[in-house]
C-alpha positions in Angstrom: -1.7 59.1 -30.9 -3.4 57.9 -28.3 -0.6 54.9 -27.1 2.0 58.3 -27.7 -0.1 59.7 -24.9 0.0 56.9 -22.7 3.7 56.1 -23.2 4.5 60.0 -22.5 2.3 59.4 -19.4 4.4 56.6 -17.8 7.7 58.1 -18.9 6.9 60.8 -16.8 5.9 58.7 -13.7 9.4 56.9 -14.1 11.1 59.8 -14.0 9.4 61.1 -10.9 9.5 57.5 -9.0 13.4 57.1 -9.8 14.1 58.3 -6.0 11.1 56.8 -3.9 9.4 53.8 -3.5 10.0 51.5 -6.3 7.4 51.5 -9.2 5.3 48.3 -9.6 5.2 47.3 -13.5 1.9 48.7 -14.3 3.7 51.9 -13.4 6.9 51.6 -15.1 5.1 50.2 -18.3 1.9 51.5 -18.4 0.0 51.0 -21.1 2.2 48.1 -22.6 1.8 46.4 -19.5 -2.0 46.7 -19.9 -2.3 45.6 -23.4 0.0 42.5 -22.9 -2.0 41.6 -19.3 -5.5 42.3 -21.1 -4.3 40.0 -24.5 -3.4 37.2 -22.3 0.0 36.6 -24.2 1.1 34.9 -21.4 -1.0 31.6 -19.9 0.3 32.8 -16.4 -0.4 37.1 -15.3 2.8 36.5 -13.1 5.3 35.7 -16.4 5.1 39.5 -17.9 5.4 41.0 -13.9 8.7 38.9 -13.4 10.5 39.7 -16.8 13.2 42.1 -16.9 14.0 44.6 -19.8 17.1 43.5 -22.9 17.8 47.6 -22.5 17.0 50.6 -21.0 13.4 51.1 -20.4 12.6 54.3 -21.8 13.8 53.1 -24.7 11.3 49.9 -24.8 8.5 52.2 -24.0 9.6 54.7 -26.9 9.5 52.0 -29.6 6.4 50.7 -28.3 4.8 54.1 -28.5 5.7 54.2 -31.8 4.5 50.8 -33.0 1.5 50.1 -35.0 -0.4 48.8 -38.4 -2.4 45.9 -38.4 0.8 43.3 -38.4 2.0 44.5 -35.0 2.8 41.7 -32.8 2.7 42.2 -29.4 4.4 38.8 -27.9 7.3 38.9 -30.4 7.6 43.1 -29.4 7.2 42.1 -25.5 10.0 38.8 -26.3 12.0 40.7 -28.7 12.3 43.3 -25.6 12.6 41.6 -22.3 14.1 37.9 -20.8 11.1 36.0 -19.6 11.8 34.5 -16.1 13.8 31.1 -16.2 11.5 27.8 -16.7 12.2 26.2 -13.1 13.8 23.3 -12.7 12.5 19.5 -13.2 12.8 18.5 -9.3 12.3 14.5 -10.3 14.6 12.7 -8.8 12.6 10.0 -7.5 15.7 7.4 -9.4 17.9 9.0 -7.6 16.1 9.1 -4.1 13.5 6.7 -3.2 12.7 8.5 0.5 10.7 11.8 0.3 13.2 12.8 2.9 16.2 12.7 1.4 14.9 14.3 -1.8 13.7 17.0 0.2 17.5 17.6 1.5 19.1 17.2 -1.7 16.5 19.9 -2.7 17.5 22.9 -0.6 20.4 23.6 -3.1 18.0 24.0 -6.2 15.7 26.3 -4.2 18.4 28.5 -2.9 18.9 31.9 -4.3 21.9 34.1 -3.9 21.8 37.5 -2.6 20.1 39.3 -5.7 21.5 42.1 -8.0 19.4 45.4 -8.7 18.0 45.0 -12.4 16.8 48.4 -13.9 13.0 47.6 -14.6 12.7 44.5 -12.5 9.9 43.8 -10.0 12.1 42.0 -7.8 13.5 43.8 -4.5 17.2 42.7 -4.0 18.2 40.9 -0.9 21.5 41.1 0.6 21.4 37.5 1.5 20.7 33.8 0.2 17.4 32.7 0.8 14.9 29.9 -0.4 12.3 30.3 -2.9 9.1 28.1 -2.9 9.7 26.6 -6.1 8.0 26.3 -9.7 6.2 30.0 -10.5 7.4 31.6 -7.2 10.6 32.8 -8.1 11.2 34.9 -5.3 10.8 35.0 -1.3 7.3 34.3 0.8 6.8 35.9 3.9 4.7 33.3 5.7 5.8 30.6 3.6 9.4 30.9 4.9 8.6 29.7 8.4 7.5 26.6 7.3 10.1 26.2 5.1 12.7 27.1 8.1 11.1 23.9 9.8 12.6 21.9 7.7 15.7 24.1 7.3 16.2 23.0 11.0 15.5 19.4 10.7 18.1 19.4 8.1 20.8 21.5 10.1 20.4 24.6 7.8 21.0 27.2 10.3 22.9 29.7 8.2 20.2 29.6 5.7 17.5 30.4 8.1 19.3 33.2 9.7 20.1 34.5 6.3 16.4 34.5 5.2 15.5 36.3 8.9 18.3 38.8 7.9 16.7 39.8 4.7 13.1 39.8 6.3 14.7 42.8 9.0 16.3 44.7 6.2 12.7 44.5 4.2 11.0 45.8 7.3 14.5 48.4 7.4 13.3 49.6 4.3 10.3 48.8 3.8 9.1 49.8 6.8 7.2 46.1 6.8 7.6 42.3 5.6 5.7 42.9 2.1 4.1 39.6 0.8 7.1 38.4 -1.4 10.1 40.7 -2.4 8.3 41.8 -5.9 7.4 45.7 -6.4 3.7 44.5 -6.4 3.5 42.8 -3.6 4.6 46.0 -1.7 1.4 46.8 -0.9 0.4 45.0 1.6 2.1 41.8 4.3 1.1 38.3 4.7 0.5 36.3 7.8 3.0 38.2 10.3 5.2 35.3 11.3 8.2 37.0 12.1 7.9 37.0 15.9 8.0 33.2 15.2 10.6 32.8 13.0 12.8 34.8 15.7 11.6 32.2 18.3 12.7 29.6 16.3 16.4 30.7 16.1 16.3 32.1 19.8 15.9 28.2 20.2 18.9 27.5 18.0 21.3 30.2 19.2 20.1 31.6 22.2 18.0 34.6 23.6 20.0 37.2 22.6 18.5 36.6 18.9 15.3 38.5 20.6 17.0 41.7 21.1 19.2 41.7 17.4 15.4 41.6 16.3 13.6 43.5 18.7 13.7 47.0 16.2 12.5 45.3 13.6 10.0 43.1 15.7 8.9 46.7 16.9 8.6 47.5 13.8 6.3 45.3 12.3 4.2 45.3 15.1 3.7 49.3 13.9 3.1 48.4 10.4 0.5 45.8 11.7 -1.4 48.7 14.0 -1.0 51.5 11.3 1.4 53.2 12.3 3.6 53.6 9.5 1.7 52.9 6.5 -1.5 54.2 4.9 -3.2 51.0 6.1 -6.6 50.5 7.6 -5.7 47.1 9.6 -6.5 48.0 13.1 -10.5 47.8 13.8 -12.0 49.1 16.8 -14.4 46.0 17.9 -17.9 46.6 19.4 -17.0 47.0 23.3 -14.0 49.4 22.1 -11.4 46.6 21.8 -8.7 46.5 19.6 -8.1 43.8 16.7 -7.1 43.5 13.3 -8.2 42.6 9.4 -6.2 42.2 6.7 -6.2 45.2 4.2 -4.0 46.0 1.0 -3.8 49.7 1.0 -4.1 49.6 -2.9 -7.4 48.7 -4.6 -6.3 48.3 -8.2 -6.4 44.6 -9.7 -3.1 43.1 -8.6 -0.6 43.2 -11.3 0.6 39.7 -11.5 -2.9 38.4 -11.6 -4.5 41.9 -13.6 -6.7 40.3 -16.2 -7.8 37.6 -13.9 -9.1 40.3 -11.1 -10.4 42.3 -14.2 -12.5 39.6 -15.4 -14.0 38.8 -11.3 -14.5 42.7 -11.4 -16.3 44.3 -14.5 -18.5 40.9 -14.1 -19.7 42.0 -10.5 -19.9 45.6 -11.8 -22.1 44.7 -14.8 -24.5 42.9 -12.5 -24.7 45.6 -10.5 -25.2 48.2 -13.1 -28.2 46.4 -14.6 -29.7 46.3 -10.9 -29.9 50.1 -10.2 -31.3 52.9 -11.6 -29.8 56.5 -11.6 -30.9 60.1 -13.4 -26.8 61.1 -13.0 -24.6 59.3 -15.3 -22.3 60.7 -12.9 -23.1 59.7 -10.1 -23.7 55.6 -11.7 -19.9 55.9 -13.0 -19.0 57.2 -9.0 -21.0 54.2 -7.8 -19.4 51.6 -10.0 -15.8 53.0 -9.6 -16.5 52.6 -6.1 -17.4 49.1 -6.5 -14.5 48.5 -8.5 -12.0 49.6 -5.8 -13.8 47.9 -3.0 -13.4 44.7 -5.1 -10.0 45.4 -5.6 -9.2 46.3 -2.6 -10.9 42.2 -1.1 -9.1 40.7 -3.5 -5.6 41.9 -2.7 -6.6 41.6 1.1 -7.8 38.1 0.6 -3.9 37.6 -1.0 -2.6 39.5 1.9 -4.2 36.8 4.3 -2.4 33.8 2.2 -5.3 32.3 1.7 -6.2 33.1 -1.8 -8.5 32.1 -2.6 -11.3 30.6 -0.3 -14.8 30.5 0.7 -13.6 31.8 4.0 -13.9 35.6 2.5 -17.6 35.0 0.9 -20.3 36.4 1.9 -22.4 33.3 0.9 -19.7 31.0 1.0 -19.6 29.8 -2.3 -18.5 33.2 -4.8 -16.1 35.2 -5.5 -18.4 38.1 -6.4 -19.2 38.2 -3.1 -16.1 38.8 -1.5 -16.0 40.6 1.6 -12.2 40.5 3.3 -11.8 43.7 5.1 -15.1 42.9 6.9 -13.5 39.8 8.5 -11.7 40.1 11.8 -9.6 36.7 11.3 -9.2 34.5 14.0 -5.2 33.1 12.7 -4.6 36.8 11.7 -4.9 37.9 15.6 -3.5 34.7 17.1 -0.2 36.0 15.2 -0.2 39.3 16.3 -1.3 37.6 20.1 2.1 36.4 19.9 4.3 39.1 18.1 3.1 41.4 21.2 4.3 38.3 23.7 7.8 37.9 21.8 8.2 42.3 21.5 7.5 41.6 25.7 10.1 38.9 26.1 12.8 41.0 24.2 12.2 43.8 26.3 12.7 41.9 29.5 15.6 40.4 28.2 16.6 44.0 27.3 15.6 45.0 31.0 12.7 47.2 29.7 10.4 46.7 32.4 8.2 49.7 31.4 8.4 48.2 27.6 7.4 44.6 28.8 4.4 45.7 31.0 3.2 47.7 28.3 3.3 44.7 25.4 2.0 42.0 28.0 -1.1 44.6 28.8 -1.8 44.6 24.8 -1.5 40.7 24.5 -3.6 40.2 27.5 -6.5 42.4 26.2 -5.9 40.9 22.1 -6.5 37.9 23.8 -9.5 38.4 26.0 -11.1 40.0 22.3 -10.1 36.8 20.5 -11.7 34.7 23.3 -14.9 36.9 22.9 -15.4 37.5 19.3 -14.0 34.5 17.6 -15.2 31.7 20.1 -18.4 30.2 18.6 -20.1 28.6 21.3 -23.0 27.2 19.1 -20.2 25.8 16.8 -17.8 24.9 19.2 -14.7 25.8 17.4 -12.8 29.3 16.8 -14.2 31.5 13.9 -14.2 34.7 12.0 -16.0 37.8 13.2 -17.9 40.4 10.5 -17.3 43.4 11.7 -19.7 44.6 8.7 -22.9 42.8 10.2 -21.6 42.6 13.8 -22.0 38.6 14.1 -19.5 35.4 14.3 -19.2 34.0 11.3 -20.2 29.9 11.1 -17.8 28.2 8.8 -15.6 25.8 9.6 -11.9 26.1 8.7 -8.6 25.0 9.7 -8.4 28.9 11.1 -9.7 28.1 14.5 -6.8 25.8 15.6 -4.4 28.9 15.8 -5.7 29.7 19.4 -4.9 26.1 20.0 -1.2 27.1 18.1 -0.6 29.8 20.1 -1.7 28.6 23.2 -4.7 31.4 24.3 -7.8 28.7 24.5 -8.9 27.1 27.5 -8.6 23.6 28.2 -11.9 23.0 27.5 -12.1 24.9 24.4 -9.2 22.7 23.2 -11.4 19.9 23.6 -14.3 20.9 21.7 -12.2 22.1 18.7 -10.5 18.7 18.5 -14.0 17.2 18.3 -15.1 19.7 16.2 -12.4 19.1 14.1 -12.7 15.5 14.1 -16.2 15.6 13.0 -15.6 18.5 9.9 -11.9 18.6 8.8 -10.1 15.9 9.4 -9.9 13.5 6.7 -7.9 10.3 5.1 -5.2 12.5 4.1 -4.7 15.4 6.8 -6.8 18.4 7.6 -9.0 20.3 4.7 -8.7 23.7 5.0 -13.0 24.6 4.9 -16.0 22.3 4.8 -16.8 24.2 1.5 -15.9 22.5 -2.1 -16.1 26.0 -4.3 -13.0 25.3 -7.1 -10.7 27.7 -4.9 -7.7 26.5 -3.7 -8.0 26.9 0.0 -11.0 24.9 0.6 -12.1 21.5 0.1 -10.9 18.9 -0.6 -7.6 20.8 -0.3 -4.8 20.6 2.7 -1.8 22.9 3.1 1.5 22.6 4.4 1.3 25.2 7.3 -2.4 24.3 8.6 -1.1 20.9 9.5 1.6 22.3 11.1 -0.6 24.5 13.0 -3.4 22.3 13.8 -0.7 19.2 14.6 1.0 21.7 17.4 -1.9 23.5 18.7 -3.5 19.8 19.6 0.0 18.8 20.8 0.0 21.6 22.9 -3.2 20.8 25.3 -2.3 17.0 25.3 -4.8 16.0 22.3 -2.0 13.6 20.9 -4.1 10.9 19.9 -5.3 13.0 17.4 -1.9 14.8 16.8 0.1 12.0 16.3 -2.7 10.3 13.6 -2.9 13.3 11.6 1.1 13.9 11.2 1.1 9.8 9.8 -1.9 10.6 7.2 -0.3 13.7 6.3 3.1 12.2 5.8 1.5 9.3 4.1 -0.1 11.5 1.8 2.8 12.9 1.3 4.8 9.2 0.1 1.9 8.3 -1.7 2.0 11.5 -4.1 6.3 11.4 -4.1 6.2 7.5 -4.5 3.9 8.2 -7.5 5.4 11.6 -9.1 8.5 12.1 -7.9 7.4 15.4 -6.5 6.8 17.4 -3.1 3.5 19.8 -4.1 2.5 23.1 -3.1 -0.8 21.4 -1.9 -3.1 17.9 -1.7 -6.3 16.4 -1.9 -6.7 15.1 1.5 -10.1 13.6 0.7 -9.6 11.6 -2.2 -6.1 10.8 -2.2 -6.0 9.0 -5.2 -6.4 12.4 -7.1 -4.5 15.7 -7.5 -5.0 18.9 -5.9 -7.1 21.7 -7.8 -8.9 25.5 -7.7 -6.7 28.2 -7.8 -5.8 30.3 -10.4 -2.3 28.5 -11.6 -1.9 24.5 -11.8 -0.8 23.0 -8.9 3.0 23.8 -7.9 5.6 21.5 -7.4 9.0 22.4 -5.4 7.7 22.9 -2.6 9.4 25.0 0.4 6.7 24.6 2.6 5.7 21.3 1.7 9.1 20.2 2.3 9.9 21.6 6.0 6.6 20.9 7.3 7.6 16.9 6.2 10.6 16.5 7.7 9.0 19.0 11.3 6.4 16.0 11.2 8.6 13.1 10.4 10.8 14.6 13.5 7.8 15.0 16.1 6.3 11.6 15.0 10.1 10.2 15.7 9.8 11.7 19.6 
């Protein structure tokens, strides 16, 4: 009686979500999608989120309601009912290609998706055009991943394709009214690292300035999202001196869908701790504190996903635990840097558009987002760009690959460029590349890992104030790196060991990835710049 109950329950939130925003799973399934997430029926929480239904699905959720006796089988019912998402493709063609480079050409074509048909019941959110996935479990479109992979795109004289995927990010934001982190119902609620403004300059330096103003609405638009505007998002935080910067911030604070049982599990343990720690006459009042604790949790972990880097020692408290996530108390230095240039780019378009109003007002924002980067997330003591608590009022201390964006971007001084490279000569970079943090907790983005895009960033920023010594060195490690691992596998990952290059990449919570779309157009961006 009771699963009738919750059945009847979700039929009735499909019916009333038909005309608005699109229903993430653990609406449109309810209670199924609960039971097969808790039971683990799947290795990965992402396979049940990315299936679509065999037939209508108030007909699924009818039979299910119905089901029951001790015999019931819940993977044959959730098999019998729904086409699990497509094992991805073996990418191993080292026999076929012995450079890195030419694999990573002959690649595009197995990544590349056609414009997408609606499915009743499916998470994903149909594009109108072809686009590039990442590869392996990511079956669909990344915001911030996409730039990197357009890197390569131009290296490889793929303009269509990146115009195509900047097309479908402006009809998201048309839409959506932002760039959500992948085009999956769940990842609606909340963004990724805004790269947009620099995935327009990129083509403007294909095609032309007039790309600017085609994108100038939906660069507007973004910028909106990104300052709350439009959404029921708590991004913009008002600093100590009255200054304006941002966090990131998932406006939902349920455990994500496609990772439900693993954010359950992080959860009810930090909850149970902290029920045996206090003491209350209410039961009441113990079940409104832990709920609260249970949202707040949610709500870090789905930020920390909105900032890309998920997970990492960057968003704990003591550096080390994931029960002590803390994301929306972070002011992140990268975060900013973007948004420092998405106000420069919305000023350029408006020139071009001879908006001299619209331009002076943009540049004014810029100039003060960047005079509050330079004073909150320049450590002096550290010498190197950092996060700022807004929670306990105090620069953070840790050393990531973070505090090159200013570098990136081009807001540091001179001298500040100096002391990060020495900085980051001393603490992050290593045999292989740069390590995302000094810390070695088991999650992905911190030691002994490096990524794609922080190479990229740090490579540029030091390009940009003459540090090319350093620049130069750490393209060749990371591109050695790079051979070494293809050489030996056959295979472009998601993400190395820089330290020990002689082992794999680990943390996380999925095995390492292979494909990879960022991997692949920051290689042949670095192969080009070390070529200059």
């Amino acid at each position: 009686m009771k699963r009738l109950i919750a059945v009847a329950a979700t039929l009735l939130v499909l019916q009333n979500t038909i005309a608005q925003q699109p229903a993430t799973p653990d609406k449109i399934y309810g209670q199924l999608f609960t039971d097969v997430q808790s039971a683990k029926i799947f290795p990965d929480g992402k396979t049940f989120v990315d299936c679509t239904p065999k037939r209508k699905v108030m007909d699924i959720m009818y039979d299910y309601g119905l089901a029951k006796g001790p015999n019931f089988d819940l993977k044959k019912f959730v098999e019998d009912n729904f086409n699990l998402p497509a094992a991805p493709p073996a990418f191993n063609y080292i026999m076929k290609e012995p450079e890195a480079a030419n694999h990573i050409k002959n690649l595009w074509g197995n990544l590349k998706r056609e414009a997408d048909k609606n499915i009743d019941g499916s998470s994903l959110l149909p594009l109108p055009n072809a686009y590039i996935v990442p590869g392996g479990r990511f079956r669909e479109i990344y915001y911030w991943d996409s730039y990197f992979t357009m890197l390569g795109l131009k290296e490889s004289g793929e303009t269509v394709m990146i115009e195509n995927m900047i097309k479908n990010f402006a009809y998201l934001v048309d839409k959506y009214g932002h760039i959500p982190n992948g085009n999956r119902t769940y990842y609606l609620s909340r963004s990724q690292p805004p790269f947009f403004s620099l995935m327009v300059d990129l083509l403007a330096g294909i095609k032309g300035n007039a790309v600017y103003s085609t994108y100038l609405p939906q660069l507007e638009k973004e910028y909106n999202y990104w300052m709350d505007k439009t959404a029921a998002t708590q991004h913009v935080v008002k600093m100590p001196d009255g200054s304006i910067l941002n966090r990131y911030y998932d406006r939902d604070d349920v455990p994500r869908q496609e990772s439900y049982q693993k954010d359950v599990e992080v959860i009810e343990k930090v909850v149970e701790e902290l029920a045996m720690r206090i003491r209350m006459s209410s039961p009441e009042a113990l079940k409104k504190v832990l709920d609260d604790k249970r949202s707040a949790m949610s709500r870090h972990l789905r930020s920390g996903a909105e900032s890309g880097w998920d997970f990492s020692s960057r968003w704990f408290a003591d550096e080390q635990t994931m029960a002590t996530i803390q994301t929306t108390d972070i002011v992140p230095v990268d975060l900013n840097c973007l948004l420092y240039n998405l106000e420069m780019v919305i000023a350029k378009a408006k020139t071009l558009n001879k908006d001299k109003t619209g331009s002076k007002d943009f540049t004014a924002k810029a100039t003060k987002r960047k005079a509050a980067i330079l004073k909150y997330c320049w450590n002096a003591k550290a010498n190197f760009f950092c996060d700022y608590n807004i929670a306990i009022k105090t620069i953070n201390n840790n050393i990531t690959a973070a505090g090159f964006f200013p570098l990136f971007i081009k807001i540091a001084s001179a001298a500040q460029a100096k002391a990060v490279t020495a900085t980051g000569a001393k603490y992050l970079f290593k045999p292989g590349g740069v390590v995302t943090t000094t810390n070695n907790t088991g999650q992905q983005w911190d030691a002994p890992n490096g990524w794609a895009p922080l190479q990229w960033v740090t490579i540029s920023g030091l390009n940009n104030y003459n540090q090319t010594v350093w620049a130069k060195e750490l393209a060749k490690r990371w591109i050695a790196l790079n051979d070494r691992v293809y050489a030996a596998t056959g295979k472009m990952m998601e993400k190395y060991n820089v330290e020990d290059m002689t082992k794999e990449a680990g943390g996380g919570e999925y095995p390492s990835q292979d494909g990879f779309g960022w991997s692949n157009g920051v290689y042949l961006a670095l192969k080009a710049y070390i070529a200059k």
